[in-house]
SEVEXVO-326864 format. One record per residue (C-alpha): residue number from 1; residue in three letters; chain; x, y, z. Coordinates in Angstrom, 3 decimals. Example, Ala and Ser with C-alpha at 12.3 -4.5 7.8 and 13.67 -1.06 7.14 Angstrom:
# SEVEXVO-326864
vexti n 1 res ALA chain A xx 12.300 yy -4.500 zz 7.800
vexti n 2 res SER chain A xx 13.670 yy -1.060 zz 7.140
//
This chain:
# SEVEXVO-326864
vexti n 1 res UNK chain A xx 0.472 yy 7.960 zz -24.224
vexti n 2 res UNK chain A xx 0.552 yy 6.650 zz -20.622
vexti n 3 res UNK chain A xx -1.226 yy 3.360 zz -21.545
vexti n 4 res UNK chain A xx 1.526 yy 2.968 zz -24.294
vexti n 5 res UNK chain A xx 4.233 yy 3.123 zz -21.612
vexti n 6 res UNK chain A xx 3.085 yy 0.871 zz -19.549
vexti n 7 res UNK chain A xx 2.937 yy -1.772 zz -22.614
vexti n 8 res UNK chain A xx 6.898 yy -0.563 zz -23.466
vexti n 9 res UNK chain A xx 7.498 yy -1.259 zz -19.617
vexti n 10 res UNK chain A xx 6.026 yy -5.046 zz -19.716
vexti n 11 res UNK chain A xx 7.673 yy -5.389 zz -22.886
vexti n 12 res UNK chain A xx 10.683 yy -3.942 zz -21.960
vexti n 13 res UNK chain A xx 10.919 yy -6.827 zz -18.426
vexti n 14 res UNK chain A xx 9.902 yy -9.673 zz -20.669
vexti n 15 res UNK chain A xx 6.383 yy -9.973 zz -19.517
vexti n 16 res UNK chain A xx 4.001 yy -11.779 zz -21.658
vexti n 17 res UNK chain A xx 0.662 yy -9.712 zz -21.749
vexti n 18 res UNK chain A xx -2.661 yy -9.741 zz -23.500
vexti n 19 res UNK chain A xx -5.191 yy -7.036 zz -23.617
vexti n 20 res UNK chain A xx -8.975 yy -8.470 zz -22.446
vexti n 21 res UNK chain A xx -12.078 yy -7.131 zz -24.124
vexti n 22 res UNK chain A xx -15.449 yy -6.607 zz -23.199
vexti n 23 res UNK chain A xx -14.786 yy -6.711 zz -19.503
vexti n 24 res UNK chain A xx -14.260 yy -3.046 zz -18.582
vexti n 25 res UNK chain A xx -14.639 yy 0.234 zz -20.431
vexti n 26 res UNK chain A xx -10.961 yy 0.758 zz -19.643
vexti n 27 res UNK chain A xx -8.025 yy -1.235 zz -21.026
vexti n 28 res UNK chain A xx -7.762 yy -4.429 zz -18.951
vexti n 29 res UNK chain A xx -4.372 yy -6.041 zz -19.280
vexti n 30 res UNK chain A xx -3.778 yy -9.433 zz -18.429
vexti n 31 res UNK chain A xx -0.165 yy -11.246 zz -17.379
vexti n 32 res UNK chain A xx -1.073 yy -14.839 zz -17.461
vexti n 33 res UNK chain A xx 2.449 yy -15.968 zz -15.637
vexti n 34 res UNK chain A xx 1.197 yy -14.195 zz -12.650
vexti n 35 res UNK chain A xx -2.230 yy -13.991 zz -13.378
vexti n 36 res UNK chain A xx -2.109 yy -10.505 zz -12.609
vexti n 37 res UNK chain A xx -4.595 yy -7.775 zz -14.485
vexti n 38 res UNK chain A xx -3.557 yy -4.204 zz -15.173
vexti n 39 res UNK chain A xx -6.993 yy -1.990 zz -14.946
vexti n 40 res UNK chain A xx -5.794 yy 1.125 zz -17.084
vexti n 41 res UNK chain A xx -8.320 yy 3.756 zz -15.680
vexti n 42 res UNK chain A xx -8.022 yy 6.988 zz -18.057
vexti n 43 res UNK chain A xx -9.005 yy 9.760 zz -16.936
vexti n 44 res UNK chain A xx -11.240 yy 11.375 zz -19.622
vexti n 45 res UNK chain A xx -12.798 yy 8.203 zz -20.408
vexti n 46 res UNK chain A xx -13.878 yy 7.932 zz -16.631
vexti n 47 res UNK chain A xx -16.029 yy 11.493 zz -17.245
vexti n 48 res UNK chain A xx -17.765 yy 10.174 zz -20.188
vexti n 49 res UNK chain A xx -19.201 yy 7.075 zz -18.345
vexti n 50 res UNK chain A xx -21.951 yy 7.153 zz -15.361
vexti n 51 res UNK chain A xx -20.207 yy 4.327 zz -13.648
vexti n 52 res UNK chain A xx -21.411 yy 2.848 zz -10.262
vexti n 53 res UNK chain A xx -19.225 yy 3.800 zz -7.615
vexti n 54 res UNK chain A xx -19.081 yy 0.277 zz -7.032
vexti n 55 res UNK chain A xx -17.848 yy -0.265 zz -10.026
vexti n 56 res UNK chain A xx -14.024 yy -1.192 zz -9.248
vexti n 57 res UNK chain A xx -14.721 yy -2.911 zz -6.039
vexti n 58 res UNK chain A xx -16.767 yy -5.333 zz -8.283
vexti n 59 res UNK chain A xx -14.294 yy -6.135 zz -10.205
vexti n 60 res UNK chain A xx -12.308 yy -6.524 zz -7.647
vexti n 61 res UNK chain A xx -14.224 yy -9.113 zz -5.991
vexti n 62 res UNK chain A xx -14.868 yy -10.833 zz -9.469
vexti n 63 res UNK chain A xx -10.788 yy -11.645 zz -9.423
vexti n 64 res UNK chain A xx -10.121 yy -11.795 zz -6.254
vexti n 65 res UNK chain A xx -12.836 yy -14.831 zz -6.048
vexti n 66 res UNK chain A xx -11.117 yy -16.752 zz -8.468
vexti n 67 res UNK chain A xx -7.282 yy -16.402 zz -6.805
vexti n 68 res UNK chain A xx -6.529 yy -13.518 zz -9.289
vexti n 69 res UNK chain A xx -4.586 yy -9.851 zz -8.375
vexti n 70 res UNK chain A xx -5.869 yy -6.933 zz -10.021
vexti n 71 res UNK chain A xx -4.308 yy -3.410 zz -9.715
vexti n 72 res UNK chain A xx -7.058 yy -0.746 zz -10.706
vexti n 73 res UNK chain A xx -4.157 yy 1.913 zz -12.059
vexti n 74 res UNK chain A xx -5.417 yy 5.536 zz -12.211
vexti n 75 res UNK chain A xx -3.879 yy 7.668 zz -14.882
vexti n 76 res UNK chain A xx -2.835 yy 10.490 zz -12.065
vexti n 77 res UNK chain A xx -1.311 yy 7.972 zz -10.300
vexti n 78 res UNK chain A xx 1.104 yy 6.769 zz -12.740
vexti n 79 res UNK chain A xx 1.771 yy 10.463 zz -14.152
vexti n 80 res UNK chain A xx 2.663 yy 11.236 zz -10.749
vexti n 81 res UNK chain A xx 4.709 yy 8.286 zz -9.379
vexti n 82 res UNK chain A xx 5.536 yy 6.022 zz -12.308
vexti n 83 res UNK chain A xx 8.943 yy 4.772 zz -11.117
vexti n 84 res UNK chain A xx 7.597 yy 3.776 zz -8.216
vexti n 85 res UNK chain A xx 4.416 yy 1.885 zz -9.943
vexti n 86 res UNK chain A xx 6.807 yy 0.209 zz -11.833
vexti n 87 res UNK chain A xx 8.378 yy -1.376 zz -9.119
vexti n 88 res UNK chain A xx 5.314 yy -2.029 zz -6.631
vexti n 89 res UNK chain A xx 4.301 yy -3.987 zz -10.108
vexti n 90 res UNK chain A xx 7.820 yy -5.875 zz -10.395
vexti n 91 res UNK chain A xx 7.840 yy -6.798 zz -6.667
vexti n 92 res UNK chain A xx 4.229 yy -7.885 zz -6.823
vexti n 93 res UNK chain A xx 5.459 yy -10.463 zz -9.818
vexti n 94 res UNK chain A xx 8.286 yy -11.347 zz -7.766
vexti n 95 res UNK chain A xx 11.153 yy -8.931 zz -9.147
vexti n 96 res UNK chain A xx 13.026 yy -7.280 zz -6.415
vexti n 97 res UNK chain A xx 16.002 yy -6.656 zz -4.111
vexti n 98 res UNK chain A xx 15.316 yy -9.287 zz -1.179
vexti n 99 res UNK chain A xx 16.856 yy -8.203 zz 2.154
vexti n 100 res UNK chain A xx 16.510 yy -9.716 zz 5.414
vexti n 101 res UNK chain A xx 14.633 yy -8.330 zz 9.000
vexti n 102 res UNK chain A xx 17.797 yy -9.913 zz 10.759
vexti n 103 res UNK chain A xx 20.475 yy -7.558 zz 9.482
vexti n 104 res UNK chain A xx 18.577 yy -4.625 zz 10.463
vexti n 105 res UNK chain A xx 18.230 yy -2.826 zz 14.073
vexti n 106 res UNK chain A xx 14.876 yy -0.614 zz 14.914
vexti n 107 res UNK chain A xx 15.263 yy 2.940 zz 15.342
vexti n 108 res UNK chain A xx 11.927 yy 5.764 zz 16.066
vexti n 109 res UNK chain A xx 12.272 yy 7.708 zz 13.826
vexti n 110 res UNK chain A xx 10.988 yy 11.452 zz 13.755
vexti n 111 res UNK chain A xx 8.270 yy 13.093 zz 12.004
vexti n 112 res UNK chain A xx 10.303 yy 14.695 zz 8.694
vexti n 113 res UNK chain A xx 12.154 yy 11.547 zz 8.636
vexti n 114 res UNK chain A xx 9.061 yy 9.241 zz 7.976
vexti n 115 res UNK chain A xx 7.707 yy 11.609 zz 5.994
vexti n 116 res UNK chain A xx 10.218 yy 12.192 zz 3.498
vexti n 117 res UNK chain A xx 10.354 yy 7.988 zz 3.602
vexti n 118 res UNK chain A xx 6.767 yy 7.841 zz 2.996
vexti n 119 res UNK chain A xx 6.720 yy 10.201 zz 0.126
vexti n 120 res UNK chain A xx 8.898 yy 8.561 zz -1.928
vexti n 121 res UNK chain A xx 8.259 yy 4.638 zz -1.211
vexti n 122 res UNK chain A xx 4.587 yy 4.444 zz -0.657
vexti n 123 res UNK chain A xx 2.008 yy 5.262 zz -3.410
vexti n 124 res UNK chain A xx -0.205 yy 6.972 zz -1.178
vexti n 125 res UNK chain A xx 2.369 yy 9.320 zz 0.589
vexti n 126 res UNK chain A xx 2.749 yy 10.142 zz 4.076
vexti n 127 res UNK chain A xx -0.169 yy 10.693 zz 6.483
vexti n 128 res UNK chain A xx -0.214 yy 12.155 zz 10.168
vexti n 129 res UNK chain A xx 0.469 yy 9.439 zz 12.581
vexti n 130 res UNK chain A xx 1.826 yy 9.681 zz 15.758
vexti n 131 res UNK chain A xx 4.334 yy 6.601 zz 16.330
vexti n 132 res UNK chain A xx 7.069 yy 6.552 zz 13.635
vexti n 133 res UNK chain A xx 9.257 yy 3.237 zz 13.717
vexti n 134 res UNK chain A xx 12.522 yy 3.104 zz 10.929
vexti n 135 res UNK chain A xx 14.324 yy -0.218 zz 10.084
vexti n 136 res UNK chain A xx 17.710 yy 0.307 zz 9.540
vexti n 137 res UNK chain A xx 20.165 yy -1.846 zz 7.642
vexti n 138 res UNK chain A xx 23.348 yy -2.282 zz 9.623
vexti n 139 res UNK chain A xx 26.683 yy -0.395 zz 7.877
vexti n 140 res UNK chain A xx 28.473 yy -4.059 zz 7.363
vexti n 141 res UNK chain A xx 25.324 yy -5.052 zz 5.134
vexti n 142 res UNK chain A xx 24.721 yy -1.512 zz 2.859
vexti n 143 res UNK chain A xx 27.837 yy -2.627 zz 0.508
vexti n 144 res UNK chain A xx 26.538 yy -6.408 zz 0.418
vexti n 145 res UNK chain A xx 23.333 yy -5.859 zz -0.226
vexti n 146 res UNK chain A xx 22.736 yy -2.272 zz -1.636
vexti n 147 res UNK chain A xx 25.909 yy -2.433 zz -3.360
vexti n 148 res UNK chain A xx 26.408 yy 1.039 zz -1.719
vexti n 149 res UNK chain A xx 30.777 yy 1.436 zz -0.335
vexti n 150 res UNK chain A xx 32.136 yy 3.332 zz 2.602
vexti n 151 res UNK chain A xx 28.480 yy 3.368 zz 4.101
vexti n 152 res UNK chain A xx 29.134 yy 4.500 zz 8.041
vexti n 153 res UNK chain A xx 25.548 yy 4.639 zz 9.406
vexti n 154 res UNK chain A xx 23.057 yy 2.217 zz 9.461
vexti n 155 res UNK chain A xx 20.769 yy 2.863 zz 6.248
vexti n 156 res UNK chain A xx 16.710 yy 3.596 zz 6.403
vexti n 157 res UNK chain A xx 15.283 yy 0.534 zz 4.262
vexti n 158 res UNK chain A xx 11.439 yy 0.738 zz 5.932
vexti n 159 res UNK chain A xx 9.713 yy 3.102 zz 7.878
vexti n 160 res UNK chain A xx 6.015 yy 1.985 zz 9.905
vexti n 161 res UNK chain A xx 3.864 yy 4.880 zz 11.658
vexti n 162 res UNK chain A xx 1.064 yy 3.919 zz 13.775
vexti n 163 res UNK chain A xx -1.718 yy 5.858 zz 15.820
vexti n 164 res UNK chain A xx -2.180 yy 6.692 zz 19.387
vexti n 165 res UNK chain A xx -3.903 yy 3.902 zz 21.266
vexti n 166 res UNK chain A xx -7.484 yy 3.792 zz 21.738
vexti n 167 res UNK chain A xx -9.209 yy 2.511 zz 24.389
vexti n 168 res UNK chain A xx -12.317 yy 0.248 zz 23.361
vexti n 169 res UNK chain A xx -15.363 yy 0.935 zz 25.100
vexti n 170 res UNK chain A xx -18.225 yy -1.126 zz 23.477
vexti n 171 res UNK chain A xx -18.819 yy -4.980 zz 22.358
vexti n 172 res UNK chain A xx -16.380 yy -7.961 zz 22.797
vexti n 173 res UNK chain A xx -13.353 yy -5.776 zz 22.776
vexti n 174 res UNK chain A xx -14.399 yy -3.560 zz 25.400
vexti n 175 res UNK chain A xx -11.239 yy -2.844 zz 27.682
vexti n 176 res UNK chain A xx -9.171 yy -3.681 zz 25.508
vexti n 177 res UNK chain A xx -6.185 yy -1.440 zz 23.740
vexti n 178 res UNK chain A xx -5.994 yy -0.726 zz 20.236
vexti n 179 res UNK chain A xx -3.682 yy 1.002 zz 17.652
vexti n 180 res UNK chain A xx -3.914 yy 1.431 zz 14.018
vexti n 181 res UNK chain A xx -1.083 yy 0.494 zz 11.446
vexti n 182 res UNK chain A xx -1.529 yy 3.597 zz 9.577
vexti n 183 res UNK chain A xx 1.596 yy 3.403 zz 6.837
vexti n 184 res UNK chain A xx 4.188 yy 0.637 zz 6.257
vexti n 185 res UNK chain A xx 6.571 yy 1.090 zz 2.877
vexti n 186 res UNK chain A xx 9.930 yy -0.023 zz 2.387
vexti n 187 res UNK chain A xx 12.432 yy 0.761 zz 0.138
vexti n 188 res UNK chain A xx 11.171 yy 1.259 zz -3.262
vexti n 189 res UNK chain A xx 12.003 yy -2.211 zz -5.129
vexti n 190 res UNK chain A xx 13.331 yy -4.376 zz -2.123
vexti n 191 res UNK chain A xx 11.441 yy -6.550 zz -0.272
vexti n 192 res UNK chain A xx 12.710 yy -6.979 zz 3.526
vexti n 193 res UNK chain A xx 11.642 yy -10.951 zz 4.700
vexti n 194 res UNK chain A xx 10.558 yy -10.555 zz 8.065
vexti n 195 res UNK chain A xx 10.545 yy -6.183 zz 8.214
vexti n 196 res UNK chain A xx 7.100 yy -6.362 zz 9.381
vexti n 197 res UNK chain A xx 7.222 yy -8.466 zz 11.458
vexti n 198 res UNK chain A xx 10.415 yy -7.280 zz 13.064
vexti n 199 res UNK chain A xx 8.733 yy -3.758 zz 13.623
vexti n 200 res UNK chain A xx 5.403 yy -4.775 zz 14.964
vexti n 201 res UNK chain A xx 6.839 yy -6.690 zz 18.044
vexti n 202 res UNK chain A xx 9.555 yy -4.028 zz 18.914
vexti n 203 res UNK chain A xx 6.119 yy -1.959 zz 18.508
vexti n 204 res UNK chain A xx 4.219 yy -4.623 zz 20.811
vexti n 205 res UNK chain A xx 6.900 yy -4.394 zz 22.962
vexti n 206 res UNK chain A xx 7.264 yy -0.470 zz 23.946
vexti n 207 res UNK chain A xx 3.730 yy -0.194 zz 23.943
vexti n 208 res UNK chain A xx 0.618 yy -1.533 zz 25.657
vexti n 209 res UNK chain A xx -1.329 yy -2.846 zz 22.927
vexti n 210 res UNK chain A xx -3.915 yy -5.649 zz 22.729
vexti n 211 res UNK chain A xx -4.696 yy -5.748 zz 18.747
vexti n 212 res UNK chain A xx -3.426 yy -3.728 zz 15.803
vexti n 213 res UNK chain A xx -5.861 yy -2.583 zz 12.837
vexti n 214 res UNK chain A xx -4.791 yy -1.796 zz 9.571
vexti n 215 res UNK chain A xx -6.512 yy -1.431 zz 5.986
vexti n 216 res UNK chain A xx -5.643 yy -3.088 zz 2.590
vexti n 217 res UNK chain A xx -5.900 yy -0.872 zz -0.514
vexti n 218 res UNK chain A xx -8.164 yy -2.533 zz -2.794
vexti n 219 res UNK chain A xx -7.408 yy -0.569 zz -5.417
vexti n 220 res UNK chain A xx -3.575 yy -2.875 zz -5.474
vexti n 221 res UNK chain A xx -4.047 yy -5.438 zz -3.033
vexti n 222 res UNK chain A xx -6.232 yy -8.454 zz -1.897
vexti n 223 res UNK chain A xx -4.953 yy -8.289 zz 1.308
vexti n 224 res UNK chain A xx -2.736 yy -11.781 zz 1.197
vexti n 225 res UNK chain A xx 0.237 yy -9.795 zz 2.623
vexti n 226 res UNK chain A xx -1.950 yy -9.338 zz 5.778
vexti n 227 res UNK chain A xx -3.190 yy -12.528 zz 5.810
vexti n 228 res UNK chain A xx 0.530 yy -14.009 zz 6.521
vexti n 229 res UNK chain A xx 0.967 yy -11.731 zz 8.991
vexti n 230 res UNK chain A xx -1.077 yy -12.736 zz 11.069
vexti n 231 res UNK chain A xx -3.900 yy -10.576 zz 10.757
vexti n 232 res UNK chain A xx -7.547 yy -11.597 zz 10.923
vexti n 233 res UNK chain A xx -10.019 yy -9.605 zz 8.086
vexti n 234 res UNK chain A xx -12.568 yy -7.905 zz 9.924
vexti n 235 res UNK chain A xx -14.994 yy -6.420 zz 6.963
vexti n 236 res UNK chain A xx -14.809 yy -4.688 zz 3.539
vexti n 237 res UNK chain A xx -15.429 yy -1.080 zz 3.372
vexti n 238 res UNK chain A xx -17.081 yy 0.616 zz 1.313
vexti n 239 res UNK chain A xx -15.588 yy 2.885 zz -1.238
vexti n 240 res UNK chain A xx -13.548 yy 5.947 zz -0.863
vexti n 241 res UNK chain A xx -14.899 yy 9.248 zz -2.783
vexti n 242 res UNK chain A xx -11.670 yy 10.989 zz -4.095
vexti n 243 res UNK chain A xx -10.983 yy 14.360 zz -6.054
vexti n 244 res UNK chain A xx -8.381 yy 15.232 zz -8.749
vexti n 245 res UNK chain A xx -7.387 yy 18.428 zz -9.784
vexti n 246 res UNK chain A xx -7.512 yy 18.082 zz -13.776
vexti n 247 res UNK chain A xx -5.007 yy 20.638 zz -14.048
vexti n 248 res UNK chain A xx -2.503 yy 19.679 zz -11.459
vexti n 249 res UNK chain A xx -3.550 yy 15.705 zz -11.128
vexti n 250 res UNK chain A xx -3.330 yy 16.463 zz -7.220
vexti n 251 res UNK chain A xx -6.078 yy 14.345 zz -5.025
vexti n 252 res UNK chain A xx -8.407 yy 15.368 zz -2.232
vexti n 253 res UNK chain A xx -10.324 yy 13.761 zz 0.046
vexti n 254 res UNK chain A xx -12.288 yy 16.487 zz 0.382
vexti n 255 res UNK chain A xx -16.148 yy 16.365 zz 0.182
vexti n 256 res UNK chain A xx -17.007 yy 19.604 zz -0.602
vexti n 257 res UNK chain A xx -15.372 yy 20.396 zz -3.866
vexti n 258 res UNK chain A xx -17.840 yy 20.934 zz -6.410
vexti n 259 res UNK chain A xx -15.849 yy 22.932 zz -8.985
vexti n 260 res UNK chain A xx -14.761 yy 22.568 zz -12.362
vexti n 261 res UNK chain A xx -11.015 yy 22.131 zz -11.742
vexti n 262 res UNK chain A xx -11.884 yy 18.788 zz -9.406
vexti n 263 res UNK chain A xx -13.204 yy 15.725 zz -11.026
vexti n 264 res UNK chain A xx -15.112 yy 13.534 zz -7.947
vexti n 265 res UNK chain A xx -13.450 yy 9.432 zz -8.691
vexti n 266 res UNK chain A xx -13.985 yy 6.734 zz -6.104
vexti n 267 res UNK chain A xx -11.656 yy 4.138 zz -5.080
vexti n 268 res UNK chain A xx -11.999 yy -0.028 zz -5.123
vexti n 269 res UNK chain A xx -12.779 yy -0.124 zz -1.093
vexti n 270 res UNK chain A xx -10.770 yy -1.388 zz 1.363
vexti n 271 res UNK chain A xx -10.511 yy -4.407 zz 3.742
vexti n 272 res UNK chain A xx -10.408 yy -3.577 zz 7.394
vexti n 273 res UNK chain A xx -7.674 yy -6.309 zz 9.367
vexti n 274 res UNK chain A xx -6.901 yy -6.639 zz 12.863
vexti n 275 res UNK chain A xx -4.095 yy -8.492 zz 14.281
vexti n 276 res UNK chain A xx -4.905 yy -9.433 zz 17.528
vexti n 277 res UNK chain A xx -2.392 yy -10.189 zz 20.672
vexti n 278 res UNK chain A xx -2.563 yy -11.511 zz 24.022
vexti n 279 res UNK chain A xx -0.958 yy -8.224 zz 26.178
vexti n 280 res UNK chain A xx -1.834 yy -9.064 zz 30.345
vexti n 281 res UNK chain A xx -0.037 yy -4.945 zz 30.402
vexti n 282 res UNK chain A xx -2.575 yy -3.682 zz 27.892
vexti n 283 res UNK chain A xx -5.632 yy -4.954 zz 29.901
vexti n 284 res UNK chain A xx -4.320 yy -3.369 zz 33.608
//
């Protein structure tokens, strides 16, 4: 049923699709315009196959190689947040709200705040961080933009959470100061040109920090979004061992569930980035 609405929701934005055989046990769906595949994973017929767990991050690399996106779509994860898989898709095909870094001001935000953001606007939820960062559009742009009247307060369109700093100790970085980019989402189908970028150096500039590390989700990216940031890729991780509930569709990251409820699935890896920036106050 699942794999039928997501052919109704191509259909339904005029995408031109075509289903590819003999290249996965799942469904592979293929958008030629955007050359773009669709990896339908279903969950029952991931149980009856002994799959590598290298199996996605193979495939992965297969597309990748030749210029090509692939999403690897679990079935829980469109169950549980298919509005918001529809438009991550329709953004990554160039469908969305565009809204501009220059109209917004930076606020920190707190911890409910980001997470409440998080949970709705990022695929993978919120996470413990401890730096929380909001970009707010200004009131005199909601109505222009969002289409939204009478709007008095500046309006939460992308939230970034980072960790504490680390000090390095070892190797070529040794000295040096570095924080992770944990979470970055912003509002579910708009794209802000320039939010990133905006938050990072207001972020660069309240604290001492000599690079910034962050991860790309194989599993829907290739890590090109990174790349124009700025960022330099480091390595490609292995990858991640996950658990679903069967009954609830819930995940873990857990390894110690060995149960009957809990199904054990594995991810497409990860690519480790680090942005790296020349801070004399980092380094004293």
């Amino acid at each position: 049923m699942w794999k039928k609405e997501i052919h109704k929701f191509l259909e339904n934005n005029q995408l031109a699709f075509e289903t590819i055989q003999n290249q996965s046990v799942f469904e592979l769906i293929f958008i030629p315009e955007h050359q773009l595949y669709l990896h339908l994973i279903d969950i029952h017929i991931f149980q009856e196959y002994s799959l590598p767990n290298t199996y996605f991050q193979i495939l992965s690399d297969s597309y990748n190689a030749q210029n090509q996106r692939i999403i690897h779509l679990w079935e829980d994860v469109y169950i549980l947040k298919k509005d918001l898989v529809h438009a991550r898709i329709l953004t990554m095909i160039g469908t969305f709200t565009r809204l501009h870094a220059r109209h917004c001001i930076i606020k920190r935000i707190d911890k409910p705040t980001a997470d409440n953001f998080l949970e709705i606007n990022h695929l993978q939820g919120t996470v413990n961080a401890k730096l929380r960062y909001g970009l707010f559009l200004k009131p005199q742009y909601v109505e222009r933009f969002m289409g939204v009247v009478g709007q008095l307060q500046p309006l939460l369109i992308a939230v970034a959470t980072f960790s504490g700093g680390r000090m390095m100790k070892e190797g070529e970085r040794a000295g040096t100061r570095s924080y992770e980019l944990i979470r970055f989402a912003s509002l579910k189908g708009h794209v802000v040109v320039g939010g990133m970028d905006k938050l990072l150096k207001k972020f660069t500039e309240e604290h001492p920090v000599n690079d910034v590390m962050s991860y790309a989700d194989r599993d829907w990216s290739d890590g090109r979004s990174y790349d124009k940031l700025g960022f330099t890729k480091i390595e490609t991780s292995e990858p991640q061992i996950f658990y679903i509930n069967l009954k609830t569709l819930e995940r873990l990251s857990l390894n110690w569930l060995t149960d009957d409820e809990h199904l054990e699935i594995y991810n497409a890896g990860s690519i480790k980035y680090i942005k790296f920036l020349e801070n004399k106050k980092a380094l004293n």
